[in-house]
TINULUM-786950 format. One record per residue (C-alpha): x, y, z; residue in one letter. Coordinates in steps of 0.5 Angstrom, whole numbers, plus 500, padded with zeros to 3 digits. Each point is the difference from the previous one (the first is absolute). Example, Ala and Ser with C-alpha at 12.3 -4.5 7.8 and 13.67 -1.06 7.14 Angstrom:
525491516A
502507498S
//
This chain:
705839806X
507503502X
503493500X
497497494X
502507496X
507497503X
501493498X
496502493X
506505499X
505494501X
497495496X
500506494X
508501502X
502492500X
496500494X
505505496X
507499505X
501493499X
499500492X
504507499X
507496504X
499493496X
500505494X
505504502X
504494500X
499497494X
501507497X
507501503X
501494497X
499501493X
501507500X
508498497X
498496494X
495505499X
504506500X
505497495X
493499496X
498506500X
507502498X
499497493X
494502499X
503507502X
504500495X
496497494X
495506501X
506505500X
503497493X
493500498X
498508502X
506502497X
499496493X
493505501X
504506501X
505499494X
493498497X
496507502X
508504498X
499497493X
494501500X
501509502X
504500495X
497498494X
494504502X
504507500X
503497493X
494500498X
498507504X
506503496X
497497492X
494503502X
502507497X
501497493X
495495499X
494504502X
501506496X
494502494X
507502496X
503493500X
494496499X
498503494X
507499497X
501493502X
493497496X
503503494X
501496495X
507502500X
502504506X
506505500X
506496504X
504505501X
493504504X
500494504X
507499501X
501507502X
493501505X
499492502X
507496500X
505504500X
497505505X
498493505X
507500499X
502505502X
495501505X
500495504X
505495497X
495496496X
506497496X
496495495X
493501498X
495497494X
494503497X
496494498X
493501495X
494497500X
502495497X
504498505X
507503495X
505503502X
499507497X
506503504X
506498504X
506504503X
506498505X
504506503X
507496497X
496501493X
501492500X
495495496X
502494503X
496499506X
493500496X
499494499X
494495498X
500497506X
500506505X
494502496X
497493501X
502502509X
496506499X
494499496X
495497507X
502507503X
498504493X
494495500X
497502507X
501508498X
496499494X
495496503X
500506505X
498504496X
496498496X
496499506X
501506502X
494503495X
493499502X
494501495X
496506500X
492501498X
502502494X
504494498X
507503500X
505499504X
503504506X
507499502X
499500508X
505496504X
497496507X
501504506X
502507498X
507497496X
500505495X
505504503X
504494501X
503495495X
497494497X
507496502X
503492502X
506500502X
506494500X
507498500X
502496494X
507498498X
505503495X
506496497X
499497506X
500506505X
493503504X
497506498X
494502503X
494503495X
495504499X
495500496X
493505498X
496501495X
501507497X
493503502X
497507498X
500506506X
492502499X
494494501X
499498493X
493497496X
501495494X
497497495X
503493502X
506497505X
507499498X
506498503X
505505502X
507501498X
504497506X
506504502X
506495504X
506504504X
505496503X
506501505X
504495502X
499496508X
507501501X
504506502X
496505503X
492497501X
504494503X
502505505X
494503501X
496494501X
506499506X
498506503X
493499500X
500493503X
506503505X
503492498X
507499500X
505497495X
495500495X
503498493X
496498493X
503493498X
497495494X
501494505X
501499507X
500493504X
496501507X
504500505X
499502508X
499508501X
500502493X
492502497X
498500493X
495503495X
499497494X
498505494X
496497495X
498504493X
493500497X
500493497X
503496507X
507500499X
504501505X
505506498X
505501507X
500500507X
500505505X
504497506X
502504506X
502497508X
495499503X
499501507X
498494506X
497503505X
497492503X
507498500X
503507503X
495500505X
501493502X
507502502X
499505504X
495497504X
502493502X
504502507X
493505501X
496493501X
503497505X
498506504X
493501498X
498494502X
503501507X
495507499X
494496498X
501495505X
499507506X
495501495X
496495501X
501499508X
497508500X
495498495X
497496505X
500504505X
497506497X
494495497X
498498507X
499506501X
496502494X
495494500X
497503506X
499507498X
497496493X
496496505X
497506505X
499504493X
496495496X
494501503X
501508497X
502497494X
495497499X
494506503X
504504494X
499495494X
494499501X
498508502X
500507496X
506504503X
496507500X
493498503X
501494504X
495497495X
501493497X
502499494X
498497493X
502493502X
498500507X
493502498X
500496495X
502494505X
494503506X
495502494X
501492499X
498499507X
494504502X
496498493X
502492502X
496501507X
495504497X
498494495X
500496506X
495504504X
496502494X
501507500X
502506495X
507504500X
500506497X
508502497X
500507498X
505503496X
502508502X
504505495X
501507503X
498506495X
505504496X
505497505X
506503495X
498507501X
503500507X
506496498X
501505495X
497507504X
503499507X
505493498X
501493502X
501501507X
493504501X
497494496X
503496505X
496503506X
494499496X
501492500X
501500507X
494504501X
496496496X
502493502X
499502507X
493503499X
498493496X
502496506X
496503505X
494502496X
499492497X
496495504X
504496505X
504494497X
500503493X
507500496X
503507497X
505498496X
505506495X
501496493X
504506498X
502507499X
493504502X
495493499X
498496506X
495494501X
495499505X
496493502X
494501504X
498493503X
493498501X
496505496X
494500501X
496504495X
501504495X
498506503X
504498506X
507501496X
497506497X
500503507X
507498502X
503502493X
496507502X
505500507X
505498496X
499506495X
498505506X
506499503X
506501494X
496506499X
502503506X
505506498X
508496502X
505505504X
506501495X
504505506X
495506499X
497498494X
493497499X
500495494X
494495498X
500493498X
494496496X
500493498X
496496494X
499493502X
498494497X
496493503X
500493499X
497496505X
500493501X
498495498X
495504495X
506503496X
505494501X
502495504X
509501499X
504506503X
503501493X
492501497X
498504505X
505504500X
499501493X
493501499X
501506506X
505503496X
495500494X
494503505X
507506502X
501501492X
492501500X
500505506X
506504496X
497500494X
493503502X
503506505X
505497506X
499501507X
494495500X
499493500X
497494495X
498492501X
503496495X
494498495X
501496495X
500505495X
506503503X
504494497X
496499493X
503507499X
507499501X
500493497X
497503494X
505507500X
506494501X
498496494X
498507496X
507503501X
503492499X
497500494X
502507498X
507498502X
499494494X
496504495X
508505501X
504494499X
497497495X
498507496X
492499500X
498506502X
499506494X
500507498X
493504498X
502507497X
494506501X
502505495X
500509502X
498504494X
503507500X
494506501X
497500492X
500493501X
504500493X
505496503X
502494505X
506502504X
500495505X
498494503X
501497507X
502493501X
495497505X
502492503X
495495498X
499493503X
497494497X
501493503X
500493496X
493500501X
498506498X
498503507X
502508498X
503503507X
498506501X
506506502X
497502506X
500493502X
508498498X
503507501X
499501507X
502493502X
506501496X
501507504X
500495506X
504494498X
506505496X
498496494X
498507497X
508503499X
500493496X
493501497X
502508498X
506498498X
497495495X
495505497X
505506500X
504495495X
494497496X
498508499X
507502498X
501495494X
492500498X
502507499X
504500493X
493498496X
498507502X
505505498X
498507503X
496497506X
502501507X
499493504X
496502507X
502495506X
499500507X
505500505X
498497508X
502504506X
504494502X
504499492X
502507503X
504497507X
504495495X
507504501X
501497493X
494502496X
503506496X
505495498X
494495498X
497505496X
506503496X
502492498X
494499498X
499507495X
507497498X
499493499X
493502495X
505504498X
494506501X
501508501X
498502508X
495506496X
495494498X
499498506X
495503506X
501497508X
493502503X
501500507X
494502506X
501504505X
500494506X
507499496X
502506505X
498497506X
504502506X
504505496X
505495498X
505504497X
503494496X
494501496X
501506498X
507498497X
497494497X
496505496X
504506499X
506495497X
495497496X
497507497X
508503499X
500492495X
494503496X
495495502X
493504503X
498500506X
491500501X
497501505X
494495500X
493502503X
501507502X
495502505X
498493504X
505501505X
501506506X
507503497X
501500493X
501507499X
505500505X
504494497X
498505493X
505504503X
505495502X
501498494X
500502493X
496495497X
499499492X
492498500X
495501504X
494495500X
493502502X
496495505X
494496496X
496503505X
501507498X
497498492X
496495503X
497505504X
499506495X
494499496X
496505502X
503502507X
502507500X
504499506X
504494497X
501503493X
503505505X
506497503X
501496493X
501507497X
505502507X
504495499X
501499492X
502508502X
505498506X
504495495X
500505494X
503506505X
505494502X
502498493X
497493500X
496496496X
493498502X
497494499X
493499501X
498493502X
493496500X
497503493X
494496499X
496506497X
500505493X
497505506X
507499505X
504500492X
498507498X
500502507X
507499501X
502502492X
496507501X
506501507X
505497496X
502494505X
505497496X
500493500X
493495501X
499493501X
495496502X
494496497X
498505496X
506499495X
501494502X
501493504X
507497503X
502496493X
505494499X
506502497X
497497494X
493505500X
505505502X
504501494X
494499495X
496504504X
505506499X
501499493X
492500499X
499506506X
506504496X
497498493X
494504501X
502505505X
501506496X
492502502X
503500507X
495495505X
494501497X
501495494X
496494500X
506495504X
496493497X
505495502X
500499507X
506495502X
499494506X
501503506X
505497505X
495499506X
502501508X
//
């Protein structure tokens, strides 16, 4: 073993020494012709990093220009003066060019109308003659992108009106292009903004703006701040100038493309320096490498043996688990793959047993990772002594292992080893003096019955796993063909759920809530309806639960809070009910989503209701409590929804201030002649009234529940009684009926009677 470690080890090191000398070699060869080829492609880099610089200054400065015009174009006084029909020149002159002038320099400035005319024009030496047709002419694209930026600047409201509201929160900044354009054959640099008013603004219709236009000559001071910025030497501003070797250029061209100057400067060579410096080093490196080389050769020899004697470990850690010791993913793919290959030889069955250990997490979090650690040590090494001899234990992650067990004989004999197994994981693990418990849920496929392939196996278990979960933990299931039906079913449910979202197929139903008199619909809850193409209705306790499994529901809830925000304009005065998932909650932004979408339907935070239950609470997540105190400081109101299903609801009454309390179904539903139930319903109408809150009953089927809620002055009803969740449609004329005739309170006759949305 010990020479054939050796001589692999020596045909490893011919393998790499002799092509490192001959490219060695080759490279001392080249490397002359390739230094100097770098050097050119050096200093070409240099010449173009520095036209960047020049770029980047010029840019800088323009934008502080810009920064430096802002006091004068964003001001309510001066927009309102300049789209006079005849402004006051001399208030222009004193509070916009002249006092650019005097402030920042700005030597020359226009004031361009709408309709693209000159209105004003001033120039420090008083002079006429540098405004000329054809500097309008350079202007008028740079003037063109400020109007159509501002234009675009307004968006359209509900109403029809327009609302002055520039992208990204630009209204503080102005809506500005800025340039270079020649002046009797000198380069100025300009500024030009559209002279806008301080506060957002709504109109009837959009106009372009008055354009106000400053400029100040390049060269002279913004010449030399442009050098100090881009730390260049020599730089000089010229109208031509011929390429020749060390001397950079930057073209400046106005709006329209024509070139107005250059800005030249020395430029600086660092291929052709370094090149200079370097040729007496070559020489001397080339010896260095040659030493190099011999060295390498050496220490590769040696290092090939090392590789050589540690493959073997290499190879052990690749293929195994470095905490347990346990084969890995990969490798128990690979022995799975064996052991089910010898078993449809020999004809018989091979059990392969998917194993995750219960609320694993909570030792992390309670006692910490390295706590964990020792769990899975113990674990794995209680699996392999409990399982029959030649089965696999394998760890595929964190705290999920596999099993295979070959030569099952029964059912009811593998139920005996998984017994073992669980036996002994239930045994108390010693962390220092601390007992801790360990339990284990299990899910079994077994070959061939449930699968042929590794893959298909080790799928349908982890489906039987989800089941074992799914029905208590710390117990095991069978594959049965149902198990996977089931998933299939819930993954092609939450696809087509997830289509339903993209293409808007789903629909709002609105339940109204009358007030205590039952004179007057005071709310409507916007409940999630679904029917496909094909007329299938789905019903909410179907998709809702999938939708919670699959994270569509921050999706789905986001679309209904939208929906029930923008229907709510065809029913002035209502307040628009909508419940929120416990997961909507865990989005870091939902607050946010929540206030753009007030925003965007443009309605008041008072006209809608969040309604929460108490699993939205569940392990005191204060970042739900934030979410909600944030919500409620907006003025959106907070309900807690079916009070009293839970365990704790008065503790979270006490937690947090919410607006409305909604009584569980089954407290009205249960009343009708049951003094007990009739009791609690009056306790807890009692408890939110001391609270301050709103009580909502729900569940109303009965004119006996009606009076009953009325005679305790329960402040809203909803349910059957009143009536159906309604399509938008039957909503609104359901309203117009209900608040027609509600001037006799509920007991009216109520003849209409809209199509109910089913679900």
């Amino acid at each position: 073993m010990h020479r054939s470690t050796r001589n692999f080890g020596g045909h490893i090191a011919n393998a790499i020494i002799v092509p490192m000398i001959v490219v060695v070699l080759v490279s001392m060869l080249g490397v002359f012709g390739v230094m100097h080829w770098s050097a050119r492609i050096s200093d070409g880099s240099a010449e173009q990093s520095q036209q960047t610089l020049v770029a980047g200054a010029l840019e800088l400065t323009r934008n502080y220009m810009t920064k430096q015009q802002t006091g004068v174009v964003i001001w309510e006084e001066a927009y309102h003066l300049v789209n006079q029909p005849s402004p006051d020149p001399s208030w222009i002159y004193n509070n916009m060019t002249n006092w650019l002038f005097q402030n920042h320099g700005f030597t020359k400035s226009l004031l361009v109308g709408t309709d693209f005319q000159v209105q004003n024009a001033y120039s420090s030496d008083n002079s006429s003659l540098w405004l000329t047709e054809g500097l309008v002419e350079e202007l008028k694209p740079a003037v063109a992108k400020v109007r159509a930026r501002y234009i675009n600047s307004f968006g359209k409201t509900p109403s029809g009106l327009y609302r002055f509201a520039p992208p990204s929160g630009e209204a503080r900044r102005s809506i500005a292009e800025t340039g270079v354009v020649s002046i009797r054959g000198e380069p100025y640099l300009f500024t030009a903004a559209a002279v806008v008013p301080q506060i957002l603004s709504i109109t009837e219709e959009r106009r372009p703006p008055t354009t106000l236009v400053s400029l100040v000559p390049l060269r002279g001071e913004k010449l030399a701040e442009i050098s100090e910025v881009s730390r260049l030497d020599g730089v000089v501003l010229t109208n031509a100038q011929e390429n020749r070797t060390g001397v950079g250029r930057y073209q400046l061209r106005s709006p329209d493309g024509t070139n107005v100057g250059i800005i030249a400067w020395q430029a600086n060579l660092p291929g052709s320096q370094m090149l200079e410096r370097i040729n007496p080093f070559l020489a001397i490196a080339a010896i260095m490498i040659s030493i190099l080389v011999i060295a390498v050769t050496v220490f590769t020899r040696q290092m090939t043996k090392r590789l050589a004697r540690s493959e073997k470990m290499a190879t052990h850690a690749a293929r195994h688990d470095a905490l347990s010791g346990l084969p890995n993913r990969s490798r128990f793919h690979a022995l799975l793959s064996d052991v089910l290959e010898n078993g449809f030889t020999s004809g018989t069955n091979t059990a392969v047993v998917y194993i995750d250990l219960d609320h694993f997490k909570d030792i992390n979090d309670t006692l910490g990772h390295s706590a964990g650690d020792k769990v899975i040590v113990a674990v794995a090494q209680r699996l392999k002594r409990v399982v029959p001899e030649g089965s696999i234990v394998a760890r595929i992650s964190g705290d999920e292992f596999t099993m295979v067990i070959k030569n099952c004989e029964s059912d009811e004999w593998l139920e005996y080893i998984l017994d073992q197994v669980q036996d002994e994981i239930g045994r108390p693990v010693m962390i220092g003096s601390r007992e801790l418990f360990a339990s284990l849920s299990m899910g079994v496929a077994i070959a061939p019955r449930d699968g042929s392939s590794p893959d298909e196996l080790l799928r349908r278990a982890d489906i039987a796993l989800y089941d074992a979960k799914a029905n208590g933990r710390s117990r095991r299931s069978f594959f049965e063909q149902h198990m996977e039906h089931n998933v299939q079913s819930k993954d092609r449910l939450s696809r087509d759920l997830r289509l339903a979202l993209k293409n808007d197929m789903l629909e709002l139903a609105y339940q109204p809530q009358s007030d205590t008199d039952a004179r007057r619909i005071v709310s409507v809850e916007a409940l999630a309806r679904w029917t496909k193409e094909d007329g299938t209705v789905v019903s909410p306790s179907q998709f809702i639960p999938v939708a919670e499994e699959t994270g569509l529901i921050n999706d789905l809830g986001i679309w209904v809070l939208n929906k029930a925000c923008a229907r709510a304009h065809d029913w002035p005065g209502i307040i628009v009910s909508v419940n929120v998932s416990p997961n909507q909650f865990k989005h870091p932004r939902f607050v946010e989503k929540v206030m753009a979408i007030l925003a965007a339907n443009n309605l008041p935070p008072q006209r809608l209701e969040i309604e929460v239950t108490e699993t939205v609470f569940a392990g005191r997540n204060d970042s739900v409590l934030k979410a909600l105190r944030r919500l409620k400081n907006l003025g959106v109101k907070v309900a807690l929804d079916d009070f009293g299903s839970g365990y704790s609801s008065l503790s979270y009454l006490r937690r947090f201030p919410f607006d409305t309390l909604k009584i569980d179904r089954d407290f009205v539903s249960d009343m009708n002649g049951n003094p007990e139930a009739e009791a609690i319903l009056v306790s807890i109408i009692q408890l939110g009234k001391a609270l301050g809150m709103t009580i909502v009953a729900e569940g109303i089927e009965t004119i006996e529940q009606m009076r009953f809620l009325q005679a305790h002055d329960c402040h809203r009803m909803q349910g059957y009684f009143i009536s159906r969740p309604l399509s938008a449609t039957d909503m609104s004329t359901f309203l117009d009926a209900f608040h027609g005739a509600g001037s006799t309170g509920f007991g009216l006759d109520l003849s209409y009677q809209p199509r109910a949305v089913e679900g």
